[in-house]
Phi, psi and omega in degrees: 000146171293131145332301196304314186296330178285307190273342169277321165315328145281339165274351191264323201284321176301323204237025160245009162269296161330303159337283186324311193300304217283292152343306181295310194286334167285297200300292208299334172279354167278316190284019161253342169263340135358264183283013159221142196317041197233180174277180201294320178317290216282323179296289195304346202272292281207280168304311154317290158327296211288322211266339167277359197270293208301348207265311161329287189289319181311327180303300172310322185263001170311287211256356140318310141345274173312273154022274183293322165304338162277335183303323199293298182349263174347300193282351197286303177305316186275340184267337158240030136279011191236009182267315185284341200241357173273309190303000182257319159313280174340301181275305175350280183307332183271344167307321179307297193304285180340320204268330185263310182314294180324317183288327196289252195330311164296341182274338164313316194272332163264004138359294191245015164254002159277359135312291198292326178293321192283344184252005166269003197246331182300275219303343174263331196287318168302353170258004155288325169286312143358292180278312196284339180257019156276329186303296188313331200256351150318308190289315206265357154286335155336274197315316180291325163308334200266317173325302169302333178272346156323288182311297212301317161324305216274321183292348164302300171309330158299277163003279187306287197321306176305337185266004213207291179309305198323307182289356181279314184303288192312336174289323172283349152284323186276007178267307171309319162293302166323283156036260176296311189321295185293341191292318199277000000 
């Protein structure tokens, strides 16, 4: 609701309380000079009196009235203005914090995404390194293998070359034993 809507609404509620009274206090003083027992004289006497009296309390509770529509007014005003000025606090403070929370999380994130850039960069570089010493050591089981089968060559090749002399000999013992066999 709107000030304007507060305040017509205080004035329709102050002059439907007036109204009531006034309206109440007339039917009751009529129907007590009504219902009693005088002559016409005395009524009218009576409806008069009753009628500066109605005139009277209206006047009174008129400005009695006023009086209190301005205090609600008056407290109206002031509660909500200290309503506008707590909800104007209120959202300040909560922008800050939103504003602070916001700034928090992000310096988290970007935290941690420079940790994960600095431990993916550890992590390629210890698997760079990783890999030249798996390389290295590859190249130099290599080296060793091709040495040993070097060795292994070259001592085959001796074998054979002993082995090849050997059966040359030995062919040429069992052709001199024939030989002798026949010979004999």
């Amino acid at each position: 609701m709107t000030n304007q809507e507060n305040k017509t609404n205080d004035n329709i509620n102050a002059k439907d309380f007036l109204i009531g009274s006034l309206i109440g206090s007339i039917v009751g003083a009529s129907v007590a000079l009504l219902f009693a027992p005088k002559s016409g004289k005395e009524v009218r006497q009576d409806i008069n009196k009753g009628a500066n009296e109605v005139k009277e309390k209206a006047l009174v509770y008129k400005d009695k009235a006023l009086e209190k529509s301005d205090e609600f007014k008056s407290y109206a005003k002031d509660r909500t203005a200290d309503i506008q000025q707590t909800v104007t606090e209120k959202s300040q403070d909560f922008q800050s914090k939103f504003n602070e929370t916001k700034k928090n999380v992000q310096d988290k994130i970007n935290e941690t995404t420079e940790e994960l850039k600095k431990k993916k960069a550890a992590m390629k570089s210890d698997a760079d390194d990783l890999q030249e010493d798996v390389e290295d050591v590859v190249d130099a089981k290599a080296e060793e293998v091709k040495a040993k089968a070097e060795a292994a060559k070259d001592t085959a090749e001796r074998k054979a070359e002993a082995a090849k002399d050997a059966a040359e000999k030995v062919k040429e013992a069992v052709k001199e034993g024939a030989e002798d066999v026949k010979e004999k």
